[in-house]
C-alpha positions in Angstrom: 99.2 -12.3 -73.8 96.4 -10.1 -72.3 96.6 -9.6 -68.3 93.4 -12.1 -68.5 95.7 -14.9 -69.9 98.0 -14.3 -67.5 95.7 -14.4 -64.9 94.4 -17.7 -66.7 97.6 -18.9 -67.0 98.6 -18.7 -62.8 95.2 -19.4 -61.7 95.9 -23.0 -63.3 98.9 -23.3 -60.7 96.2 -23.9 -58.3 95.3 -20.2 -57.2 91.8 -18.5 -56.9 91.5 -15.7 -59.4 91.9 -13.0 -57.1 94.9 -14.1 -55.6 96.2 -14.8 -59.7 95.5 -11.4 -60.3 97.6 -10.2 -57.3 100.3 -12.2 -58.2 100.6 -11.7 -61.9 100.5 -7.8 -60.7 103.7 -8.7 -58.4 105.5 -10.4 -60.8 104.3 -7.4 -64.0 105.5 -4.6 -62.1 107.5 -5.7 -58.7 108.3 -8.9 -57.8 108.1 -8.7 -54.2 105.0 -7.7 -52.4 104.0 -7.4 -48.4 101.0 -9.8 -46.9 99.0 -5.8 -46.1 99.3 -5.5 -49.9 97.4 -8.4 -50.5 95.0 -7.8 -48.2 94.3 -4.3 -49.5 94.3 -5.7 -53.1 91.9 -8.3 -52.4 89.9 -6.1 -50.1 89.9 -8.0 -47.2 91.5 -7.8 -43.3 94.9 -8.9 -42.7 94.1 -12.8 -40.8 93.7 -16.3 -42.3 93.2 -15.9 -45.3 96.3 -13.4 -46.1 98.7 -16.1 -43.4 97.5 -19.4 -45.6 98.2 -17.6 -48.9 102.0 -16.9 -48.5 102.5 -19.7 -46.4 101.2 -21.3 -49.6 103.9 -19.6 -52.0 106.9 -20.5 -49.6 105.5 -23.9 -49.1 105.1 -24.8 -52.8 108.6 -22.6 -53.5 106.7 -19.7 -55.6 108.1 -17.8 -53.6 110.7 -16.7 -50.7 110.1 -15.1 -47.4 112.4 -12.7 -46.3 113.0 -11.7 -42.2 112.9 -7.8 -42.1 115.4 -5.8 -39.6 113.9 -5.8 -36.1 112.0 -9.1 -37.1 109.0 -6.3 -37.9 107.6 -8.7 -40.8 108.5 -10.2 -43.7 108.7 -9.4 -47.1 108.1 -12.0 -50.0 109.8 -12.4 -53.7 108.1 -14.4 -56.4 110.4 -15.7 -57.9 109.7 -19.2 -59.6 110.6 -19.5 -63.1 107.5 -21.6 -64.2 105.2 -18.5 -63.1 107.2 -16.0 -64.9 107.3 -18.3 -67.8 103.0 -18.6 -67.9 102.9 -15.3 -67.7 105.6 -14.4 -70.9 108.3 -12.9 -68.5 110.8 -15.5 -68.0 113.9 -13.5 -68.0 112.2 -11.1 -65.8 114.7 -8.8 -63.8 112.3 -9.2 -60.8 113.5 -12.7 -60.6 117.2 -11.8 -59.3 118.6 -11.4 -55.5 117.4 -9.1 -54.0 119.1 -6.0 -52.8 117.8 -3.5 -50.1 117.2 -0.4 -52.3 115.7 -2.9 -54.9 113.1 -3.9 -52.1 112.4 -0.3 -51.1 111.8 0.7 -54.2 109.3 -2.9 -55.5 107.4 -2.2 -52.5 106.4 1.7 -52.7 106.1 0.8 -57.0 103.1 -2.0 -56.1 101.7 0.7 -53.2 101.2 2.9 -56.0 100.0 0.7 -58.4 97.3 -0.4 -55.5 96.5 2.4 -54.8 94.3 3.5 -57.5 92.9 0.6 -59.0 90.7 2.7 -61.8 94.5 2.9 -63.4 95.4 -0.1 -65.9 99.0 -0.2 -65.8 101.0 -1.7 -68.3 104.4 -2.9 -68.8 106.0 -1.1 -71.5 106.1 -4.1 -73.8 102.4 -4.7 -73.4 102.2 -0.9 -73.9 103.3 -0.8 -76.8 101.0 -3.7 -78.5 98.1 -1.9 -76.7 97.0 -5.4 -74.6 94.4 -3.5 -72.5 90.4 -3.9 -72.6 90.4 0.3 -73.3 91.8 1.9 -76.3 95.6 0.9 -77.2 98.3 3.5 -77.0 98.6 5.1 -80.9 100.9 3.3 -82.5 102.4 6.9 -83.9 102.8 8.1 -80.7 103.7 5.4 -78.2 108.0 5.7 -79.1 107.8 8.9 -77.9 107.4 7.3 -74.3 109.9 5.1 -74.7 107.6 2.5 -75.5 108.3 -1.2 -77.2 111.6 0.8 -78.5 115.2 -0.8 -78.6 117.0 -1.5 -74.8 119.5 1.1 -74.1 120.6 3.3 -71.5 118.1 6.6 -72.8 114.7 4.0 -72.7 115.7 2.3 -69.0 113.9 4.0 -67.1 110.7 3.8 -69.2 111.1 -0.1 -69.8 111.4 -0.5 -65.6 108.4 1.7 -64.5 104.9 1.0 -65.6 102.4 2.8 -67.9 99.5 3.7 -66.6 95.9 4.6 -68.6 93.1 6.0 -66.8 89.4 5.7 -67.9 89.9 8.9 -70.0 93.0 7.3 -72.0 95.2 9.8 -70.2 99.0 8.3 -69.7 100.8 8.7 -66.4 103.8 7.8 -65.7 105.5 7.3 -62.3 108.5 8.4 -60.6 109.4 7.0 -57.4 111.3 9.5 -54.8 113.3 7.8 -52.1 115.5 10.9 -51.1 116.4 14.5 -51.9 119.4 13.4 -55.0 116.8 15.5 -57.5 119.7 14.4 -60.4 117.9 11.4 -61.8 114.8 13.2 -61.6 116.2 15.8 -63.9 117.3 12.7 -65.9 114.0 11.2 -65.9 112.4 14.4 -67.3 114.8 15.1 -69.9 114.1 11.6 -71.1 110.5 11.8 -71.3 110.3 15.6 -73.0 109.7 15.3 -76.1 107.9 11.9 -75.2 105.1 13.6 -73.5 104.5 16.9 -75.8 103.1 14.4 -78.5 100.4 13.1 -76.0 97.4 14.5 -75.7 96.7 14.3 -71.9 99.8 13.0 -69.5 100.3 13.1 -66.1 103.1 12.6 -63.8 102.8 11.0 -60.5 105.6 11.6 -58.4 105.6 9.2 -55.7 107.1 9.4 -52.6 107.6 8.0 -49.0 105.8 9.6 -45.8 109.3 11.0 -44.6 111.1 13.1 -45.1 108.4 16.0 -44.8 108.1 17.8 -47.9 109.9 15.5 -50.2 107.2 15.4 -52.8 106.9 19.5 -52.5 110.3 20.0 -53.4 110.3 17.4 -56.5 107.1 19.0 -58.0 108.5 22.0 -58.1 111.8 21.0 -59.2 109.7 18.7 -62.1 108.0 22.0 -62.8 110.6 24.2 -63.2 111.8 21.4 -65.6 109.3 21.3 -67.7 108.5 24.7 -68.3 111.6 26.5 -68.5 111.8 27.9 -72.0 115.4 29.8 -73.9 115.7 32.6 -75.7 116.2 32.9 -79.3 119.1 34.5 -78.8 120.1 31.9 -75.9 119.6 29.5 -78.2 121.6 30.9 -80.7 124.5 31.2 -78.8 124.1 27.7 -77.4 124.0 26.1 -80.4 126.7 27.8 -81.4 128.6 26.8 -78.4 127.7 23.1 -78.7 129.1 22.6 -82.2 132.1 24.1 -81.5 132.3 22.2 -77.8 131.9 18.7 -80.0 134.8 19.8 -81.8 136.8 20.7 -79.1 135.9 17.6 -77.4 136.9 15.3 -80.2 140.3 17.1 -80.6 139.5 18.6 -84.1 141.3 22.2 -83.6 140.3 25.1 -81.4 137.6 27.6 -81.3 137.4 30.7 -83.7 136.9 32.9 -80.8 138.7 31.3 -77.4 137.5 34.1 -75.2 134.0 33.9 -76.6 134.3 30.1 -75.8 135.5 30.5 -72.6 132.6 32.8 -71.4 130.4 30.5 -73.2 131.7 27.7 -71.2 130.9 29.5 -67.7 127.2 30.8 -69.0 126.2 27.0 -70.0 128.2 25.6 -67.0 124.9 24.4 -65.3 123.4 20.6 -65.2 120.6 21.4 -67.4 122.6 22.6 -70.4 125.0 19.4 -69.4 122.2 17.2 -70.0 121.1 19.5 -72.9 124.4 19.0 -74.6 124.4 15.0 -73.8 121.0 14.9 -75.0 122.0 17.1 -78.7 125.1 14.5 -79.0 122.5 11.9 -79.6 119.3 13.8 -80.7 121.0 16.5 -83.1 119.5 20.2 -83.3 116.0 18.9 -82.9 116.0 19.3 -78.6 116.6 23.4 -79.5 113.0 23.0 -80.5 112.2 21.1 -77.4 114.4 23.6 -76.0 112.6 26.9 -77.0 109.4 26.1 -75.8 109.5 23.1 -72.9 106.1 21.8 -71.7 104.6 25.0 -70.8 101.8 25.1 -73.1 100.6 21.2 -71.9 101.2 22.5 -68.1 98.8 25.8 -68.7 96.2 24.4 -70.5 96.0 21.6 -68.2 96.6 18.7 -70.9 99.8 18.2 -68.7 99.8 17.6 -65.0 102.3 17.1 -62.6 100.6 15.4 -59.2 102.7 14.1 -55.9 101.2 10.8 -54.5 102.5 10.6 -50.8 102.5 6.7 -49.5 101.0 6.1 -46.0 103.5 3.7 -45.4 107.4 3.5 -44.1 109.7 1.2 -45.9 113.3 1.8 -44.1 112.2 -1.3 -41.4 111.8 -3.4 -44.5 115.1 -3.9 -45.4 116.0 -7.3 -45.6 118.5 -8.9 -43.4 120.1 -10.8 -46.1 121.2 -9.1 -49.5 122.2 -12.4 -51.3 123.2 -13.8 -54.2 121.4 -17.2 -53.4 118.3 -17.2 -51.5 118.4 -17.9 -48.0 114.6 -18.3 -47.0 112.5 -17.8 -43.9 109.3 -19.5 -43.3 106.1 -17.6 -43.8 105.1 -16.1 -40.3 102.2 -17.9 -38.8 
């Protein structure tokens, strides 16, 4: 299906196309949304229109209302099967109970999706079989981001975040920051390395909340750093070295020629990068030495990679719901 027949396909539960469109881009990429996000989707001022809507969706049980801490507004989960089946997600994950961090996190991924609407974003599936109206992903190149390739833990972050093409055909990808644990970001980059140096124009939008000040400073240059660090070739020779005798070591087959030269080797490579590294040449095999040696630093210079910080207007930590259940327990739209 084509985001048209999707939109096709809810508009026939009894829904104007506009507010189809909104709701197939919920359930795509979110699955809960705020009333404001409508309105700034459809381009109209928070009142009737916006109130009737979502009284609408509770009313007809598409979808649950949710009573925010402080009673400061509500927030609203589409969650009725029959959508999600007309639109070819029916085991969708945005479907489940809801948890606090899961809300934080839906609402500042659909105010980044709305807020540049010349970006088609994509699911990964629909990615990868190139459903958009402007030229498909190549087929050679969309595995590298993690694209239509099998579920396991190295592709879920790819398969939960959308893929975005701009008019140009340039990829970017999102990373949502909620707080200063820079670990899975690390993570995040080390899975899309060797992903992104086979594109030929990428971006990545690091997006983050208005507080705490600075936040999306200190992830771009952490992301930076990331991407173009490069090693040595005699670095490298001595960590890959230190790696194949480390996986022997670690599976209990004997002891190192040289202990002391291990032991040094150990302290030297102790950092989280050459962790990662290390997990990441377990799987990969001698092949991330090459990613290794040179990083992204060409793609950052020459301006084919970008790395751009996207700060929200918008607060989240008051949106919390009051109930984190495993059964829905509903409030009425707000009138």
């Amino acid at each position: 299906m084509t985001f048209e027949d999707r939109v096709r396909a809810v508009a026939d539960f009894g829904f104007t196309a506009r507010q189809a469109r909104f709701l197939v881009t919920v359930m795509l990429h979110a699955g809960v949304c705020l009333p404001r996000q409508y309105a700034a989707f459809a381009g109209i001022v928070h009142g009737q229109k916006t109130r009737l809507f979502f009284a609408k969706l509770v009313h007809r049980r598409y979808a649950a209302a949710y009573r925010c801490r402080h009673h400061r507004g509500r927030i609203y989960q589409v969650h009725h099967k029959a959508l999600y089946r007309a639109i070819g997600q029916t085991d969708s994950r945005h479907r489940r109970p809801l948890s606090p961090a899961r809300v934080v996190r839906g609402l500042m991924l659909m105010d980044a999706v709305l807020a540049d609407p010349t970006v088609i974003w994509l699911t990964d599936q629909d990615a990868a079989a190139g459903l958009t109206e402007r030229p498909p992903i190549d087929l050679n190149r969309r595995s590298h981001l993690g694209i239509g390739a099998p579920s396991d833990a190295r592709r879920r972050v790819a398969e939960q975040l959308p893929v975005g093409l701009d008019a140009t055909g340039r990829v970017i990808l999102l990373y949502l920051a909620t707080d200063s644990e820079v670990g899975p970001c690390h993570a995040f980059v080390d899975r899309y390395l060797e992903r992104l140096r086979d594109l030929p124009a990428w971006t990545l939008r690091i997006v983050v909340p208005p507080w705490p000040s600075g936040l999306g400073e200190f992830y771009a240059k952490a992301v930076t750093e990331e991407f173009t660090a490069t090693l040595r070739p005699a670095w490298l020779s001595d960590l890959r070295r230190h790696f194949a005798e480390r996986r022997q070591v670690d599976a209990g087959a004997g002891t190192p020629p040289d202990p002391e030269h291990f032991d040094q080797a150990e302290q030297a490579f102790r950092a989280p990068r050459y962790q990662r590294l290390y997990r990441r040449w377990l799987i990969d095999g001698d092949r991330v030495f090459d990613l290794a040696a040179e990083g992204l630093k060409p793609a950052i210079e020459s301006g084919a990679g970008r790395i751009e910080t996207v700060i929200l207007p918008h607060r989240y930590g008051h949106l919390e719901p009051l109930v984190n259940a495993t059964t829905r327990k509903t409030q009425g739209p707000r009138p």
